[in-house]
Structure formats: structure tokens, C-alpha cells
MIDREN-708712 format. One record per residue (C-alpha): x, y, z; residue number from 1; residue in three letters. Coordinates in Angstrom, 3 decimals, decimal comma. Layout:
N
px X&py Y&pz Z&vexkol NUM&nulum ala
...
This chain:
305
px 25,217&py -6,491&pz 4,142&vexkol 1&nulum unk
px 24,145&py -5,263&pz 7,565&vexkol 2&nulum unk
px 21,968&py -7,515&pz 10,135&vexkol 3&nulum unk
px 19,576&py -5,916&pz 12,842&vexkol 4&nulum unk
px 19,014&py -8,518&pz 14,876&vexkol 5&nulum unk
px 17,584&py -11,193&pz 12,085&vexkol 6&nulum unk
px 16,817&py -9,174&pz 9,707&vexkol 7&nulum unk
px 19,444&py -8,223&pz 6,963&vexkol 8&nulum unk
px 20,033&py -5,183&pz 4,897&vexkol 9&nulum unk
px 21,593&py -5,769&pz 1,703&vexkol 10&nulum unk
px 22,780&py -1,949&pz 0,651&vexkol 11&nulum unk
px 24,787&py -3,192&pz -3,052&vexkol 12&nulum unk
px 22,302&py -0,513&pz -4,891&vexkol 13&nulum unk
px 21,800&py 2,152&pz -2,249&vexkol 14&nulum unk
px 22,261&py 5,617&pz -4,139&vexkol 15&nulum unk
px 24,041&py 7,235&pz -1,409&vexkol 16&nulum unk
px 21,046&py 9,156&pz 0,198&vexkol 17&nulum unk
px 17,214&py 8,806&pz 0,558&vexkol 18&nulum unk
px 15,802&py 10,707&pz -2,202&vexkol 19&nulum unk
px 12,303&py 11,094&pz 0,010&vexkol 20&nulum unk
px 11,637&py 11,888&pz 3,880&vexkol 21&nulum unk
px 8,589&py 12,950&pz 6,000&vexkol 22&nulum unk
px 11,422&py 14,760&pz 7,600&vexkol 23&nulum unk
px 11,964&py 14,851&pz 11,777&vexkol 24&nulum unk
px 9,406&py 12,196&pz 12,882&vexkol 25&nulum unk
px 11,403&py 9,322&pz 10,587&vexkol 26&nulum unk
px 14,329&py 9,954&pz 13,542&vexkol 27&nulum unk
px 11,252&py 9,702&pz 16,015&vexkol 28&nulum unk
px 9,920&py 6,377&pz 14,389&vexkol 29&nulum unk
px 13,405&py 5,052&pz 14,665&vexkol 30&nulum unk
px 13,669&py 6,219&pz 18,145&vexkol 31&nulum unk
px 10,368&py 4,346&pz 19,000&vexkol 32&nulum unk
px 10,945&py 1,077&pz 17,413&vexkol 33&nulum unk
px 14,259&py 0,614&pz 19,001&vexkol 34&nulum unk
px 12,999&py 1,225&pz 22,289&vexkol 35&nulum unk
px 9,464&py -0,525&pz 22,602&vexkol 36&nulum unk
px 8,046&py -3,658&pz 21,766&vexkol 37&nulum unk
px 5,258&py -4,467&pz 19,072&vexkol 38&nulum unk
px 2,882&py -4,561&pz 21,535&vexkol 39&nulum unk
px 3,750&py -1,467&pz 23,158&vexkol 40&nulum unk
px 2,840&py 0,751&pz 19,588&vexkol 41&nulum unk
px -0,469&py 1,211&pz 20,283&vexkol 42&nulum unk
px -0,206&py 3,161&pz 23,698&vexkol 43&nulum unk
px 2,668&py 5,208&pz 22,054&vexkol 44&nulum unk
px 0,578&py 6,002&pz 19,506&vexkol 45&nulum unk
px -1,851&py 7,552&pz 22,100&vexkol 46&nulum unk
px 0,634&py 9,189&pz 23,633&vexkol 47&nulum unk
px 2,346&py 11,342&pz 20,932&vexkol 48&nulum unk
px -0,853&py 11,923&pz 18,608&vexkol 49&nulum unk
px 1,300&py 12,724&pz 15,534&vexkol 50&nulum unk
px -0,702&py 11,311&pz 12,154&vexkol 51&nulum unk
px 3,270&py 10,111&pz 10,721&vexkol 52&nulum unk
px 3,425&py 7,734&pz 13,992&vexkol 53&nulum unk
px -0,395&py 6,662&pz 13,434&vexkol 54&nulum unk
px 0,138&py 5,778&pz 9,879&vexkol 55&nulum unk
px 3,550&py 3,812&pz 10,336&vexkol 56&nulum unk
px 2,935&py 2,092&pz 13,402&vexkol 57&nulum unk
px -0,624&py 0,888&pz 14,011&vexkol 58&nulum unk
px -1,673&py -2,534&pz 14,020&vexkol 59&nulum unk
px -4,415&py -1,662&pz 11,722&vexkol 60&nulum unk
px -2,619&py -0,858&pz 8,340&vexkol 61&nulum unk
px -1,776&py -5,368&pz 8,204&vexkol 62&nulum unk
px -5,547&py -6,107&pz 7,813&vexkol 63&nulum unk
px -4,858&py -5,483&pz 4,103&vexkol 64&nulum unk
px -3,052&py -8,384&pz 3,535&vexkol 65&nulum unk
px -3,732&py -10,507&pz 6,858&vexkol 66&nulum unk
px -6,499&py -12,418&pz 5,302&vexkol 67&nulum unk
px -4,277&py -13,626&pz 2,552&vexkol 68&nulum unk
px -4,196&py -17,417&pz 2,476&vexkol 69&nulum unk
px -0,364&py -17,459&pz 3,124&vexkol 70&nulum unk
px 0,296&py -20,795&pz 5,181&vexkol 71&nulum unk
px 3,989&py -20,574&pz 5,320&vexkol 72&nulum unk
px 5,126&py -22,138&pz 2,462&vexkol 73&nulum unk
px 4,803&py -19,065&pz 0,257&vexkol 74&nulum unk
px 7,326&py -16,054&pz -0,509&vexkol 75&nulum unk
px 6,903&py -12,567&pz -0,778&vexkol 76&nulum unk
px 8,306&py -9,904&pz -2,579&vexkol 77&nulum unk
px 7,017&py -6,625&pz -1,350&vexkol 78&nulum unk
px 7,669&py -3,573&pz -3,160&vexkol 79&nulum unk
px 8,270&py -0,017&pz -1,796&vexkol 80&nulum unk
px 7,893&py -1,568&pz 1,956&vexkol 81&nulum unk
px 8,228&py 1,898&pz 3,890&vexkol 82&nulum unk
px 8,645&py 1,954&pz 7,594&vexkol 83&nulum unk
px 7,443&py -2,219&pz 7,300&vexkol 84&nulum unk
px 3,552&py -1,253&pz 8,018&vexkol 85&nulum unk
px 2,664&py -4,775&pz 6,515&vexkol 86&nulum unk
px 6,197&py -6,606&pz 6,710&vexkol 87&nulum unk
px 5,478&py -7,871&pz 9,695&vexkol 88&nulum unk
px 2,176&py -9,213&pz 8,596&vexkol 89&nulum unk
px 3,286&py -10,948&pz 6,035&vexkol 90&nulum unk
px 6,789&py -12,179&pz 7,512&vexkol 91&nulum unk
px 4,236&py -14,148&pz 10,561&vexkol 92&nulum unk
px 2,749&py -16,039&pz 7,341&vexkol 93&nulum unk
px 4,994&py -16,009&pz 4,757&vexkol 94&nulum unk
px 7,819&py -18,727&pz 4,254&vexkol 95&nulum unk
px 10,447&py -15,362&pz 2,973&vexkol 96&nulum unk
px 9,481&py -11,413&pz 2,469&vexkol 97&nulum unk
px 12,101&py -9,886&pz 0,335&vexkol 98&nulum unk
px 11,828&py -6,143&pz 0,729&vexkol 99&nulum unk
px 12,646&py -3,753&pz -1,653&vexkol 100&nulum unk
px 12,729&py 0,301&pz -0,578&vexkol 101&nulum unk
px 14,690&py 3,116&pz -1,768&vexkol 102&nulum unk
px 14,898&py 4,715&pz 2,165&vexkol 103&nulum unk
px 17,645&py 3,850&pz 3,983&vexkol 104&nulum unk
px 15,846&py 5,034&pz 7,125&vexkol 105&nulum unk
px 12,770&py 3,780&pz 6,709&vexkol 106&nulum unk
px 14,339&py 0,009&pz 6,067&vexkol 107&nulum unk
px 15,837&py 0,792&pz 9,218&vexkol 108&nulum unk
px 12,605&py 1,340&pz 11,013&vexkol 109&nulum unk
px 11,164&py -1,829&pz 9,442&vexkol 110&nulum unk
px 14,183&py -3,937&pz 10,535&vexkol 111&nulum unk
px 14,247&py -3,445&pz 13,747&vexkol 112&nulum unk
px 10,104&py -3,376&pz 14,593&vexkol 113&nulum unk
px 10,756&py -6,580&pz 12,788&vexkol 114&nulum unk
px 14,349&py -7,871&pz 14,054&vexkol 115&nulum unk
px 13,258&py -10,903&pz 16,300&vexkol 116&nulum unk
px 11,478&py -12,231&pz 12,488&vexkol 117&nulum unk
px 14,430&py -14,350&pz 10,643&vexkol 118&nulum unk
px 12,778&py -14,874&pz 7,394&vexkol 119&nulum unk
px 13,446&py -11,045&pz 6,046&vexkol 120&nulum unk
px 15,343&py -9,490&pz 3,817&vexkol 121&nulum unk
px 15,883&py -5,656&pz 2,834&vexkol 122&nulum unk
px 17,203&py -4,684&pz -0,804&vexkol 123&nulum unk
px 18,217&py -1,008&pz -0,575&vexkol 124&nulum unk
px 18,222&py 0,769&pz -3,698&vexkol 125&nulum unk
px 15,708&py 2,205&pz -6,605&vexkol 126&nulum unk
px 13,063&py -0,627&pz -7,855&vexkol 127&nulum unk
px 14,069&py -0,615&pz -11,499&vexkol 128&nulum unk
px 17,306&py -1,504&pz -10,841&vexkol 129&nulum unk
px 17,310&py -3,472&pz -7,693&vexkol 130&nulum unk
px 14,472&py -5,904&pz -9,667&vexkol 131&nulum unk
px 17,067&py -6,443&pz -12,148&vexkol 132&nulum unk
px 19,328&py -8,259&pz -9,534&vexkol 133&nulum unk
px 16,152&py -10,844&pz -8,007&vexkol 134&nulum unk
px 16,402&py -13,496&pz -9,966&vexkol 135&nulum unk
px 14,163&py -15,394&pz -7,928&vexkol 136&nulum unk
px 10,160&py -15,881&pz -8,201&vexkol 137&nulum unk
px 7,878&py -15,286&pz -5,917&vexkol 138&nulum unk
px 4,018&py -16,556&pz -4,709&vexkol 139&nulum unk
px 3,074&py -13,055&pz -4,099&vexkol 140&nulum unk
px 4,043&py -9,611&pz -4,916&vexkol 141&nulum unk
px 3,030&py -7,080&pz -3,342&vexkol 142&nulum unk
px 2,073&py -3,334&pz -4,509&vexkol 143&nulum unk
px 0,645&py -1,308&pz -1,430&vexkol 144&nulum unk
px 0,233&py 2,337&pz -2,217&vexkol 145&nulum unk
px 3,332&py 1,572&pz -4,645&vexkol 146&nulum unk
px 1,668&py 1,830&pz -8,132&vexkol 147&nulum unk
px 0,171&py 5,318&pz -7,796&vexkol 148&nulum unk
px 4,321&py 6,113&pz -7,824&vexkol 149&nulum unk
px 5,287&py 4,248&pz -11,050&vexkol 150&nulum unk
px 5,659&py 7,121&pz -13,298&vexkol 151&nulum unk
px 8,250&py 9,042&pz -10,825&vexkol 152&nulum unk
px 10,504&py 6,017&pz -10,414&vexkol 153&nulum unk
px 10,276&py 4,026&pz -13,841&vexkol 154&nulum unk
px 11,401&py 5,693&pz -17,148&vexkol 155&nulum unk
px 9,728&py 3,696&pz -19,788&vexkol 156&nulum unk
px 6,530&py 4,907&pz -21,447&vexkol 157&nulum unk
px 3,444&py 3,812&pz -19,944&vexkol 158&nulum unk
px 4,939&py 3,248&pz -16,382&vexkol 159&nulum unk
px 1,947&py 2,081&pz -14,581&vexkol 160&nulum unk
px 1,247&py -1,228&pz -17,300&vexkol 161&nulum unk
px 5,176&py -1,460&pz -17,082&vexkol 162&nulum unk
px 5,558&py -1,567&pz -13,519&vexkol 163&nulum unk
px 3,056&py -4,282&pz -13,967&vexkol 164&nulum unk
px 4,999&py -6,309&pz -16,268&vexkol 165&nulum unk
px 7,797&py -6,160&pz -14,842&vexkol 166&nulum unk
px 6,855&py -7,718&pz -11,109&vexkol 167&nulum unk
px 4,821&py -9,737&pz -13,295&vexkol 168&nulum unk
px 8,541&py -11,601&pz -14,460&vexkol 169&nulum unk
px 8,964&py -11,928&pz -10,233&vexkol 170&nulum unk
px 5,533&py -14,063&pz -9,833&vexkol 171&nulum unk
px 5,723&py -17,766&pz -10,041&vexkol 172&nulum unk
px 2,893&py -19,253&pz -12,441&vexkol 173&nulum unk
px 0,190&py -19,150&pz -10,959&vexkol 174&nulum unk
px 0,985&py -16,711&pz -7,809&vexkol 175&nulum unk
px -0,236&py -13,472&pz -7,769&vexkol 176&nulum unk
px 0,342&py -9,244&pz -7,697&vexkol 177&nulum unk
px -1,344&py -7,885&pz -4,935&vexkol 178&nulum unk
px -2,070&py -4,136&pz -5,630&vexkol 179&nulum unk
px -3,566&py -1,896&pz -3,248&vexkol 180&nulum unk
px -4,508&py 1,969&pz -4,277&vexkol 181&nulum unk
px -6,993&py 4,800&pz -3,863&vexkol 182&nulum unk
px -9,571&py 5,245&pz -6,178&vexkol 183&nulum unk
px -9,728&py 8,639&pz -7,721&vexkol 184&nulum unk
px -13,583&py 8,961&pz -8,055&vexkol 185&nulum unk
px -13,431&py 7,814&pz -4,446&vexkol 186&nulum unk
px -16,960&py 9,081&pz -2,333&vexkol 187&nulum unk
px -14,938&py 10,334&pz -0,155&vexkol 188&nulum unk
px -13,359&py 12,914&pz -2,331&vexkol 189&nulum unk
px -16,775&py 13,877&pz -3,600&vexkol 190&nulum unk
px -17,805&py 14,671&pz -0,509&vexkol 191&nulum unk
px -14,557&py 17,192&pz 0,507&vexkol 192&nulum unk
px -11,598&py 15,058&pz 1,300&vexkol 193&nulum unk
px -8,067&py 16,114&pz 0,039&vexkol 194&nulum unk
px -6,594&py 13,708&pz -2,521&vexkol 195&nulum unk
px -4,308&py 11,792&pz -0,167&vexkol 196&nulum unk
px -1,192&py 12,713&pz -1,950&vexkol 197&nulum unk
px -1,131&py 16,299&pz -3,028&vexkol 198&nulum unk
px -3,555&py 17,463&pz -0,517&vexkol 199&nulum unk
px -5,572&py 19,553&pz -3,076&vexkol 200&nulum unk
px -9,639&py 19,216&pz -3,335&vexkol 201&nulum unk
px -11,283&py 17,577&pz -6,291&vexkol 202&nulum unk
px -7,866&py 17,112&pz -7,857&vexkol 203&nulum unk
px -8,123&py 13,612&pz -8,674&vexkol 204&nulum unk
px -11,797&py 14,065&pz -9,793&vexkol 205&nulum unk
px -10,873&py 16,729&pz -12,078&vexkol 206&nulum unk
px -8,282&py 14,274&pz -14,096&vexkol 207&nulum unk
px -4,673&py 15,239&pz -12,456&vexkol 208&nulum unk
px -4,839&py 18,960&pz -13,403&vexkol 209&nulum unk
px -1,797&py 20,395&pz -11,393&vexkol 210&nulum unk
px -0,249&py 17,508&pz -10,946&vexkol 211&nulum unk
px 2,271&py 15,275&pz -13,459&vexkol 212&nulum unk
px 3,692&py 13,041&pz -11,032&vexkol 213&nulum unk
px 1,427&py 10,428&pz -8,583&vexkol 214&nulum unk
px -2,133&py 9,278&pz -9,951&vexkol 215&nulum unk
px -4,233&py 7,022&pz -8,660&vexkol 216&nulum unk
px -7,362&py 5,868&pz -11,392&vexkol 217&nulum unk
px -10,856&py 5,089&pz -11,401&vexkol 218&nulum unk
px -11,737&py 1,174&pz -11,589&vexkol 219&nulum unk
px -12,450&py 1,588&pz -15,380&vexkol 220&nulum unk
px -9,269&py 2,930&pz -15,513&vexkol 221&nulum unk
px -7,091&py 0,584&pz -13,275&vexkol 222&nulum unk
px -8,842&py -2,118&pz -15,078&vexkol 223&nulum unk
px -7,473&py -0,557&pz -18,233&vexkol 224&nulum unk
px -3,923&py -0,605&pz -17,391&vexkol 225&nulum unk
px -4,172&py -4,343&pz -16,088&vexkol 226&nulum unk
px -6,042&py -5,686&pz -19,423&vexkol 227&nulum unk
px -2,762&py -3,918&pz -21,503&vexkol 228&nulum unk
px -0,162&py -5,326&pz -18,899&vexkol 229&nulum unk
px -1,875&py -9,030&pz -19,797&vexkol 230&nulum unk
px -0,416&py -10,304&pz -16,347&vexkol 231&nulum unk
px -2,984&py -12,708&pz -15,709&vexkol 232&nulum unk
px -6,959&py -12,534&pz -13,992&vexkol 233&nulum unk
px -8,047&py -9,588&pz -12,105&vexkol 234&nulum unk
px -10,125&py -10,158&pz -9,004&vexkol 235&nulum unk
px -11,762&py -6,493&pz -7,287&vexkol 236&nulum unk
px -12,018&py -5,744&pz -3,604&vexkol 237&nulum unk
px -12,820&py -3,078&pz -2,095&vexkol 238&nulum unk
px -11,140&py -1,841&pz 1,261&vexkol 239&nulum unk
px -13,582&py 0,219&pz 3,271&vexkol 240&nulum unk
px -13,234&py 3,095&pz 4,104&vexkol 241&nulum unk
px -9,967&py 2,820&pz 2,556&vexkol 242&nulum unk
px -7,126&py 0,507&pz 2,212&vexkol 243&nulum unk
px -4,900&py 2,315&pz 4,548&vexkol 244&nulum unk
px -7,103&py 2,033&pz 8,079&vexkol 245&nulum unk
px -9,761&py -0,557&pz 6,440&vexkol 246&nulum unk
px -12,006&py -2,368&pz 8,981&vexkol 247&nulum unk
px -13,464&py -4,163&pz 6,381&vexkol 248&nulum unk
px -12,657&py -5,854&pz 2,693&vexkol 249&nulum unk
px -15,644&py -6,234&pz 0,541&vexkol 250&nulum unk
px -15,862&py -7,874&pz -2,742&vexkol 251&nulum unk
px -17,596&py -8,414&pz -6,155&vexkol 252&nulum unk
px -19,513&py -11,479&pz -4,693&vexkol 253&nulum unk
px -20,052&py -9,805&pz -0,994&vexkol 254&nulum unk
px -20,664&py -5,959&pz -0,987&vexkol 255&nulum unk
px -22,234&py -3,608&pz 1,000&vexkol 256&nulum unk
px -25,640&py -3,440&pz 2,380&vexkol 257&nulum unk
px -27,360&py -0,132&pz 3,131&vexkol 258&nulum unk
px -26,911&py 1,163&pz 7,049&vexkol 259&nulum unk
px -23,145&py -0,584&pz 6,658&vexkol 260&nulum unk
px -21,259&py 2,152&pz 5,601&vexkol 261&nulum unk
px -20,998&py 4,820&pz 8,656&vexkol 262&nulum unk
px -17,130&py 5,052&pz 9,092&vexkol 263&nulum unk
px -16,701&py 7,915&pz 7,199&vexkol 264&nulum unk
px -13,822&py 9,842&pz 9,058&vexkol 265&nulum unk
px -11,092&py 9,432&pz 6,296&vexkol 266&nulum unk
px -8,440&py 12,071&pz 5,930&vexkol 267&nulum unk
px -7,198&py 11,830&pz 9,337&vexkol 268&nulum unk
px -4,042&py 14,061&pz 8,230&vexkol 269&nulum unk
px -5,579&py 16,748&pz 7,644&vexkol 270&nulum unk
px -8,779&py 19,092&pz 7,184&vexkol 271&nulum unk
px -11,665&py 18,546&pz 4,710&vexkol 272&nulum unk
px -14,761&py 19,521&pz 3,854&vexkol 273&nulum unk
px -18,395&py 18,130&pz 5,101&vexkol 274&nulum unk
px -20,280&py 18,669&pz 1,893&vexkol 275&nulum unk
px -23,214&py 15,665&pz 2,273&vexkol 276&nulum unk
px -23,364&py 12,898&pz 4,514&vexkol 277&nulum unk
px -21,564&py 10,141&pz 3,132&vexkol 278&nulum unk
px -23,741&py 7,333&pz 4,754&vexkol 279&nulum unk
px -26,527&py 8,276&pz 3,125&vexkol 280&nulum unk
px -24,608&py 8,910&pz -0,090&vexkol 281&nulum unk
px -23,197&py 5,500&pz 0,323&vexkol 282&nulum unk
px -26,838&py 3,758&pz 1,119&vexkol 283&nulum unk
px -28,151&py 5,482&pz -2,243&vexkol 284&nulum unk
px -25,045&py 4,289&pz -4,594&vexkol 285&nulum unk
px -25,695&py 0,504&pz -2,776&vexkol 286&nulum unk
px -29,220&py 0,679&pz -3,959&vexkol 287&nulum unk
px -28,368&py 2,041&pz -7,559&vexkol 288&nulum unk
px -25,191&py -1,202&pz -7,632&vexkol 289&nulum unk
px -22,974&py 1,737&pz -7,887&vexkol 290&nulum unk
px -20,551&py 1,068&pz -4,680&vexkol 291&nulum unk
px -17,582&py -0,640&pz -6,600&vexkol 292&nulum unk
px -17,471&py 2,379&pz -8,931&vexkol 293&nulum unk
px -17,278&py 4,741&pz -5,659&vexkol 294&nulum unk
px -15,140&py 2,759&pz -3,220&vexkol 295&nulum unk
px -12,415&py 5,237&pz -1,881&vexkol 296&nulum unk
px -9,874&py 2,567&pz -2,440&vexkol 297&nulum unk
px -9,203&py -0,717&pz -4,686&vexkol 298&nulum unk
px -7,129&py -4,066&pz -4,033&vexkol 299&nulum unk
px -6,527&py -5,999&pz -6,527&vexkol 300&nulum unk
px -5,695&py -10,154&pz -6,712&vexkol 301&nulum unk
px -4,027&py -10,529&pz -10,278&vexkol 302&nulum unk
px -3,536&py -14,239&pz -10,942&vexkol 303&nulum unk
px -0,574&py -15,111&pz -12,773&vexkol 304&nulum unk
px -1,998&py -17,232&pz -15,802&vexkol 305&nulum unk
């Protein structure tokens, strides 16, 4: 067990080495959270204009999960937690976050942007074997840009329903799996961004071609793997213009209304295409009731029965 500051590491099921790295600027992310403050990130992130220190550090990436109705009393489990994008913003809330990641450097990151917060814990070590240790049950778990990963870290058949059931035994009746993830017939993809995590065009639209490892699904599909999980009630939201920047969270009961969509600048890692305008694209798939089907990214409230 190791303690930065208030946060503890517990390192029983650590492999050894992190089996994934974005490489140098991890050492840089380290660097920064070590030697500024919270409220310093933003003006570093100015500074150093590097997408990696963007994506880890802004303030922007908790307005996920800040609207959650967490009034202290609840705990967390949050799975794959990275560099602790949304630890934070769930640790202000939250009664207990138990973290589990598989980077050693990347807990480190989170632990000590987070190290003045006494109510988290770190679990080094792979998911499916770490979970088997956690005996405890939780109000919320969390899946943020986790489930798309399922089939590279679980061995079972059908590792996207199992990931599902298995968290699923970490939820106290009644509490709930939060899943956030992009949405492979996303507009954006249509209209010439890179699928976020191979960086090829159209690959997710054209069903996974080169690719047998990460998938994210269409809401047909997603909806698909919940029903055969039968972990409890789906509820749809939809994170615009995706759930990794998103200014705004619309739902089933309050979507879109044409003229809303015009934040369109998605891919901010890298190049892509300007094939149509996607406000107008958007406006025309409001008026046709078509948004949910299109939204570049999901998040989904599945209620424990």
C-alpha cells in the first residue's frame, strides 16, 4: 500500500509493468500535477498546447458525471480511471471512489491531482482480477470510455454483456452502471472525423473492418448488449458533441432543437475531413426525430432492478 498525500495505492495485483502508455507526455502529466494546483490546469493547458495534456487535465471532461445526484452518502466504483479525469468529480460528491486501473503511472497522476481528497482509493492491477478481490457494493459504477475495451481485457465470450454482468455483482440494488461511449454511426464520423480510437475514416461505419480489438456500437446495438446482460433499466442520454468535451447532456424526454447544434469541432487530436456542414445535418435529423440514432456519443443510467 502506498499513500500520496490521502490518497492510497493498493498495488497487491499490479502485473509488474503498464501494459499501455501514450508514451513521454504521461512523465509530463506527472510532472504537472505534482507541481501545480487544480486550479492552475487550465493556464497550463494554454501554455503547452499538447491534445494528451488537454484531454487529461481539463476541467471539462467532469461534466459527464457532475450532474449526478451524488449527495455524499453514495460510493463509487470507477472502472479504468486513467490519469483521474472524473475522480475528482466524483470524490467532491461521493461518500468513497474506489479506483480500479491497470497503469501504474497514470494512478499516479490521479493521486496526486487528487491527494488533498481523503475518500480515495487506487486498486492497481487488471479489472478481471482485481474485481474478484472487491467484495464490497457500490451506488454507482462507473464505465467512462471503459466498455469499448472489454474484449481486449476480459476472456470470456461475449465480453461487452460480460463486462456488464460482472460490475453488475458490484452495484447495490437499486444503484446504478454508468456507461459512457461513442456511438459508431456518430454524425460526426459521417461527416469525416477519424474513429477516435484507431484513427481510420468510416471505420466504425463500415462494421470494424480492420480492426478486432476496441468497438464502440450503434444505440440499437448497445441496447442489444444491455437487454442480454439483464442488469436492470436502461435510461439514454446523449452527450453533445461528445461525451469526452460535452457542453451539454440531452435526453429522451429533452433533445435538441434545430439552430442548437453548432459545436461541431470534434476530433481535436487530429485531422478530418469537412464533407457537409454538420449543423445543418444535425437541424435536418432533429426534424426527421432522428438525433438519438446520430448522437456522436451515448451515456447510459442502468438501474439495478
Amino acid at each position: 500500500m502506498e499513500m500520496i498525500g490521502q490518497v492510497s495505492i493498493d498495488d497487491t495485483y499490479y502485473p509488474g509493468q503498464d501494459l499501455y502508455c501514450d508514451g513521454e507526455v504521461e512523465n509530463e502529466l506527472l510532472e504537472i500535477v505534482k507541481q501545480y494546483p487544480e486550479s492552475a490546469y487550465d493556464e497550463v493547458i494554454y501554455e503547452r498546447r499538447k491534445w494528451p495534456v488537454l484531454y487529461h487535465l481539463s476541467h471539462v471532461r467532469e461534466n459527464i458525471l457532475e450532474w449526478l445526484p451524488i449527495t455524499g452518502e453514495q460510493t463509487v466504483l470507477e472502472v479504468g480511471s486513467g490519469c483521474g479525469a472524473v475522480t475528482g468529480a466524483l470524490a467532491r460528491k461521493a461518500k468513497k471512489v474506489t479506483c480500479i486501473e491497470l497503469s501504474r503511472k497514470r494512478s499516479l497522476i490521479n493521486a496526486y491531482r487528487h491527494k488533498e481528497l481523503g475518500n480515495i482509493e487506487i486498486r492497481l492491477g487488471n479489472f478481471e482480477e482485481v474485481e474478484q478481490h472487491i467484495e464490497e457494493q457500490y451506488d454507482y459504477v462507473t464505465l467512462i470510455g471503459v466498455l469499448e475495451y472489454s474484449g481486449v481485457y476480459l476472456t470470456q465470450e461475449s465480453p461487452f454483456v460480460r463486462m456488464l454482468q460482472i460490475v453488475a455483482k458490484h452495484v447495490k440494488p437499486g444503484g446504478k452502471i454508468i456507461v459512457a461511449i461513442e456511438n459508431r454511426m456518430g454524425l460526426k464520423y459521417w461527416a469525416g472525423c477519424k474513429e477516435d480510437h484507431v484513427g481510420l475514416y468510416f471505420e466504425g461505419i463500415e462494421g470494424y473492418r480492420n480492426t478486432d480489438t476496441v468497438k464502440t456500437f450503434s444505440r440499437s446495438e448497445l441496447a442489444e448488449i444491455i437487454r442480454q446482460a439483464q442488469v436492470g433499466e436502461a435510461r439514454w442520454y446523449y452527450p453533445y458533441p461528445d461525451y469526452k468535451f460535452p457542453s451539454v447532456i440531452y435526453s429522451d424526454e429533452y433533445l435538441p432543437k434545430c439552430g442548437e447544434l453548432q459545436n461541431n469541432g470534434c476530433n481535436l487530436d487530429t485531422e478530418r475531413m469537412l464533407l457537409f456542414n454538420d449543423a445543418l445535418a444535425y437541424d435536418e435529423l432533429i426534424r426527421e426525430g432522428l438525433f438519438p440514432l446520430y448522437s456522436n456519443s451515448f451515456l447510459v443510467e442502468i438501474q439495478k432492478g
